[in-house]
PALOSE-977278 format. One line per field, with one value per residue: residue in three letters; x, y, z negated of N, C-alpha, C, O in turn. Coordinates in steps of 0.05 Angstrom, whole numbers, plus 5000, padded with zeros to 4 digits. Each point is the difference from the previous one (the first is absolute). Example, Ala and Ser with C-alpha at 12.3 -4.5 7.8 and 13.67 -1.06 7.14 Angstrom:
type = c(ala_ser)
n.east = c(5264_4972)
n.north = c(4886_5021)
n.up = c(4844_5027)
ca.east = c(4982_5016)
ca.north = c(5024_5024)
ca.up = c(5000_4999)
c.east = c(5018_4985)
c.north = c(5024_5022)
c.up = c(5000_4986)
o.east = c(5021_5010)
o.north = c(5000_5022)
o.up = c(4987_4996)
***
This chain:
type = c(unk_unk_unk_unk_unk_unk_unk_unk_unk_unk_unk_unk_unk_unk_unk_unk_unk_unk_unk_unk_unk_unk_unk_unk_unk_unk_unk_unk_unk_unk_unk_unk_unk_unk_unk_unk_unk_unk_unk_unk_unk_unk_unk_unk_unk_unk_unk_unk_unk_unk_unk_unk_unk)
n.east = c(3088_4996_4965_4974_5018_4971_4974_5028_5012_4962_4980_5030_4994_4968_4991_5015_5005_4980_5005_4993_4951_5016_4980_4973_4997_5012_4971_4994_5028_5006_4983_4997_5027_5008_4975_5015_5026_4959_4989_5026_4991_4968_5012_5030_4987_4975_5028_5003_4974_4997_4973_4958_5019)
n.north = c(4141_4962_5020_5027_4992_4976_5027_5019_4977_5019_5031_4997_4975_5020_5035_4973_4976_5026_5028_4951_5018_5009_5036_4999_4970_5022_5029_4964_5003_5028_5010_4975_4980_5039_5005_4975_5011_5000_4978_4986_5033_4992_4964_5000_5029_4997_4983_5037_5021_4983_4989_4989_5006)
n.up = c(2135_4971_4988_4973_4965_4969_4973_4962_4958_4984_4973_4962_4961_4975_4967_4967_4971_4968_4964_4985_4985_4958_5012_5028_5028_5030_5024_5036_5041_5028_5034_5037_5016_5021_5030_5030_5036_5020_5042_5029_5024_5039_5026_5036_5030_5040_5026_5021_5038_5039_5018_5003_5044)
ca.east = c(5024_5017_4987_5009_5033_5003_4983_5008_5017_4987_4985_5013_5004_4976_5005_5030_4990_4975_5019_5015_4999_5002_4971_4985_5010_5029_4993_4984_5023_5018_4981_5003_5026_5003_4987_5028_5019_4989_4990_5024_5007_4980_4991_5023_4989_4974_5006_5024_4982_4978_4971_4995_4999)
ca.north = c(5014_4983_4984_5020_5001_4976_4994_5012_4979_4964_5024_5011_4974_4994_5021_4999_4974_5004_5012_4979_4969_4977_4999_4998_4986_5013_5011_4980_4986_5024_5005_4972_5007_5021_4982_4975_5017_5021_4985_4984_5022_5008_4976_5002_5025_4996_4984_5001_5013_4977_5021_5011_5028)
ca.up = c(5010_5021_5014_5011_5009_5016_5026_5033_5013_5020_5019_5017_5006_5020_5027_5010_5009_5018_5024_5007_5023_4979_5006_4972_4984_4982_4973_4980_4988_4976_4979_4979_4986_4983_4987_4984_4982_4987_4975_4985_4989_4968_4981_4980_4975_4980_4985_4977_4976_4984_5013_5021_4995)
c.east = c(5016_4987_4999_5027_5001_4978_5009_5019_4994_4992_5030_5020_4977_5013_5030_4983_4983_5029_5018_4995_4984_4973_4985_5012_5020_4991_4984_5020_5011_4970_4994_5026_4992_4974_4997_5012_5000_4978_5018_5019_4979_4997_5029_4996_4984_5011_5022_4983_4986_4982_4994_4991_4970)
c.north = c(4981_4994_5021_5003_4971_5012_5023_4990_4982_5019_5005_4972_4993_5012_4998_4975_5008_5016_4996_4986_4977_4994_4989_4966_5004_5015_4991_4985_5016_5002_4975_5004_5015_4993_4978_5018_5021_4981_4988_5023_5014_4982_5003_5021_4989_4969_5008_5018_4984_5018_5004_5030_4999)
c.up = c(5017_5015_5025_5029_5019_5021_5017_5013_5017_5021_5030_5020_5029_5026_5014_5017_5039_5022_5008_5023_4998_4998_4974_4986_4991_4983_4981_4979_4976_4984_4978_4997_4982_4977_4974_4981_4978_4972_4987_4981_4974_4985_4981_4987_4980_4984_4982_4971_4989_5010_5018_4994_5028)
o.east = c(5010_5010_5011_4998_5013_5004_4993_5004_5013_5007_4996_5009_5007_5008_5004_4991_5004_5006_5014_5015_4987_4997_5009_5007_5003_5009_4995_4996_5000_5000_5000_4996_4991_5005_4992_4994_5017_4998_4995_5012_5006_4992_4997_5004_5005_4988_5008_5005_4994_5012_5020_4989_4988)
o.north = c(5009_4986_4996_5004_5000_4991_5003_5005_4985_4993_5003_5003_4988_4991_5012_5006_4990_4993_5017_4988_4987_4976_4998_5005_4990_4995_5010_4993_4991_4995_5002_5019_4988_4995_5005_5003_5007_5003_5002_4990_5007_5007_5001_4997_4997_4998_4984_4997_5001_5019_5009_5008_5021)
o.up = c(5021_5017_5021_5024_5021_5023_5023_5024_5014_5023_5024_5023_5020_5021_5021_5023_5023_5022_5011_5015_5017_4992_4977_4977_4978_4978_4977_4976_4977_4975_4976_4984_4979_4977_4978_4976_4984_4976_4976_4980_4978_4978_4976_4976_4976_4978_4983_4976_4976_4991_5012_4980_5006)
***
């Protein structure tokens, strides 16, 4: 389900990016951003349960 929600977040982050201008290393950029963030976000879940889901 979060994960979900982070990948239409990254889906529409791409496309603001691309209709920016910003050309494909900029959407390489937000994508390693969002990326990072999204793993640093499931590791604090999955470390406060003790589990990987």
């Amino acid at each position: 389900r979060h994960l979900e929600v982070a990948d239409h977040r990254l889906r529409l982050h791409v496309r603001h990016g691309l209709d920016h201008g910003g050309g494909v290393s900029r959407a390489r950029h937000l994508i390693h951003m969002i990326s990072m963030r999204v793993t640093m976000e499931s590791r604090r879940i999955t470390g406060r349960s003790g589990e990987v889901r």
